[in-house]
C-alpha positions in Angstrom: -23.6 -36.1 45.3 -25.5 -36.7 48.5 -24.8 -34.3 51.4 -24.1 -36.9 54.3 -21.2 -37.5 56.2 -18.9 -40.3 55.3 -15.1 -41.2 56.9 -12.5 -42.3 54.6 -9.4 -44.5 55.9 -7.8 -43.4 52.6 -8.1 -40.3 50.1 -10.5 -41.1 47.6 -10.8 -39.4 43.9 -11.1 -35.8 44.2 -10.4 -32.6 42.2 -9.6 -29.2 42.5 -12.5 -28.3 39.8 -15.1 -26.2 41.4 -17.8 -27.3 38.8 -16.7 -31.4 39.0 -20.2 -33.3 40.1 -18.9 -37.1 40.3 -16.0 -37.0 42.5 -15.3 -34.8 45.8 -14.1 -31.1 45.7 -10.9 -30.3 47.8 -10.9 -26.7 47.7 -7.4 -25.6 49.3 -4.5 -24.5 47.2 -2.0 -27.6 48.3 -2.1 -31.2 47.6 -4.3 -33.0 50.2 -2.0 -33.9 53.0 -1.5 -37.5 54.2 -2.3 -39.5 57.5 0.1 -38.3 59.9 0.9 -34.9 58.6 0.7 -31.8 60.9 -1.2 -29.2 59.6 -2.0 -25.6 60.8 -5.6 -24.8 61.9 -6.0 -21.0 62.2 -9.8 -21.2 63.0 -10.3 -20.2 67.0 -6.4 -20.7 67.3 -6.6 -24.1 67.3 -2.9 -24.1 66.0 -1.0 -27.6 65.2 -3.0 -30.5 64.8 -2.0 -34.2 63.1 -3.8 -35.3 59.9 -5.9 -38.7 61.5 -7.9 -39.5 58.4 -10.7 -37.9 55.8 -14.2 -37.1 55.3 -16.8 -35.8 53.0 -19.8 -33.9 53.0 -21.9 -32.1 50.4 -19.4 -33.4 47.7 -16.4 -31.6 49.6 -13.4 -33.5 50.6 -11.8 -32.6 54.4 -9.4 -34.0 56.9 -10.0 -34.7 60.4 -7.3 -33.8 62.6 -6.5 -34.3 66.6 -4.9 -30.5 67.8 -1.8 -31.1 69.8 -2.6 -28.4 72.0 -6.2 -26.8 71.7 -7.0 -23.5 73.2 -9.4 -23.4 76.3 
């Protein structure tokens, strides 16, 4: 897999196996979470934030989120 960015409207083919080379990697322990889930961002207590869509990168699947209220 190539490592640019790409945005995805939907979830596309992914896997939980580390070692998988033809479709994405999503590395949590939970199901991916649909578009207009809340999700918890711990990072720089970024806190709540709503699922808004996907994107991969190096092979990795990730969600892009808006934070309902992001720290200063």
């Amino acid at each position: 897999m190539k490592t640019r960015f790409r945005r995805h409207a939907t979830v596309p083919p992914h896997t939980r196996d580390p070692f998988a080379q033809d479709v994405f990697k999503w590395s949590a322990d939970f199901d991916v979470p649909s578009i207009g889930d809340d999700v918890i961002i711990r990072i720089n207590g970024i806190g709540r934030a709503k699922v808004v869509g996907y994107a991969s990168q190096g092979g990795y699947l990730g969600v892009m989120t808006v934070p309902y209220s992001p720290p200063d």
